[in-house]
C-alpha positions, 0 to 999 in steps of 0.5 A: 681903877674901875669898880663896876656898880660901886655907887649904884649896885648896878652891873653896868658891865653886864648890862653893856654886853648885853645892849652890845648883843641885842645890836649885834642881833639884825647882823646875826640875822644877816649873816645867818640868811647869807650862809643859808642862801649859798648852801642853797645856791650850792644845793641847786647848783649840784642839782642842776649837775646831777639833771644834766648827767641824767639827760646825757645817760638817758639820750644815751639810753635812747639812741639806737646803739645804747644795746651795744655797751653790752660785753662779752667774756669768755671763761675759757682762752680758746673761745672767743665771743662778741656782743652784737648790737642787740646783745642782752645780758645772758650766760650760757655753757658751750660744751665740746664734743670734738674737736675739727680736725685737717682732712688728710688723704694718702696715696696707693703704695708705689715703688721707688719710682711711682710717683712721677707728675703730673699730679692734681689737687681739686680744692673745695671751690673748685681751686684746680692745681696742677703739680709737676714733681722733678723726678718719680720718687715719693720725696719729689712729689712732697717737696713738689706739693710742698712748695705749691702753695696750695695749703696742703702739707705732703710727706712720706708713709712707709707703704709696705712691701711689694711682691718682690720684698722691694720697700713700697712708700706712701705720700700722705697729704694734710690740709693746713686749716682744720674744718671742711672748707679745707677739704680737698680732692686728689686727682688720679694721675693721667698717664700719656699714652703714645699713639702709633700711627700708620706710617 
């Protein structure tokens, strides 16, 4: 059985702990110095990681396609737009008037059997194609026209009538592409002639 203080009125107890704590203050000390010279040590290392990212984005900022991270949105489906290397932030509105539309020519009204060959489309860059129906009638020359692969869809318009009441048809033809580097020419038919020579 121990009695603090009994014969001297002293606090030994307490006394001890505090001898005990002033011992224990250099360690404190130590130790306080340790964990503030790793939160340092953290500090500086995040520093010298932010440092770097910004000198990888500012030689990134300074060659000569860093313009090029710019993109481009369209608002509508049927317009397509792209950012150029030296694209700069920027919106505008494109507004549609018309819309481009396929060249189309029709022929002259012709009979049952006034479509005969040949037959000759003239592109834009001067693209000659000769086209040789299999017989006279309208529907030849648009299944002819049709398999020439000259970028040009043919079919057959009422033409109304001839003098006689006989049914006159039209051959129709449309380009395949919208715009005027589609367009083309239809060339007169060339009828051959025979020549009677002296016997």
């Amino acid at each position: 059985m121990n009695i603090d203080g009994l014969a001297s009125g002293m606090k030994t107890a307490d006394v001890i702990d505090a001898l005990m704590n002033v011992a224990a203050i250099p360690k404190t000390l130590v130790t306080n110095k340790i964990t503030d010279r790793n939160t340092v040590i953290a500090n500086l290392q995040s520093l010298n990681t932010t440092l770097q990212s910004l000198a990888e984005k500012a030689k990134t900022a300074a060659s000569a396609t860093s313009l090029a991270r710019f993109s481009a949105t369209s608002s509508a489906e049927a317009v397509t737009v792209t950012a150029g290397d030296k694209a700069r932030a920027f919106s505008t509105a494109v507004v549609v008037d018309t819309l481009a539309t396929a060249h189309a020519v029709v022929t002259a009204p012709g009979g049952a059997d006034a479509f005969a060959g040949p037959f000759t489309l003239v592109a834009r860059d001067g693209t000659v194609t000769e086209i040789t129906p299999a017989g006279a009638a309208p529907s030849d020359l648009v299944a002819a026209i049709n398999a020439s692969g000259t970028g040009v869809t043919a079919t057959v318009v009422p033409g109304g009538r001839s003098a006689d009441g006989q049914p006159l048809s039209r051959v129709q033809i449309t380009a395949n592409r919208t715009g005027a580097e589609a367009a083309f020419t239809p060339a007169p038919r060339q009828r051959r002639r025979r020549r009677r020579g002296n016997r």
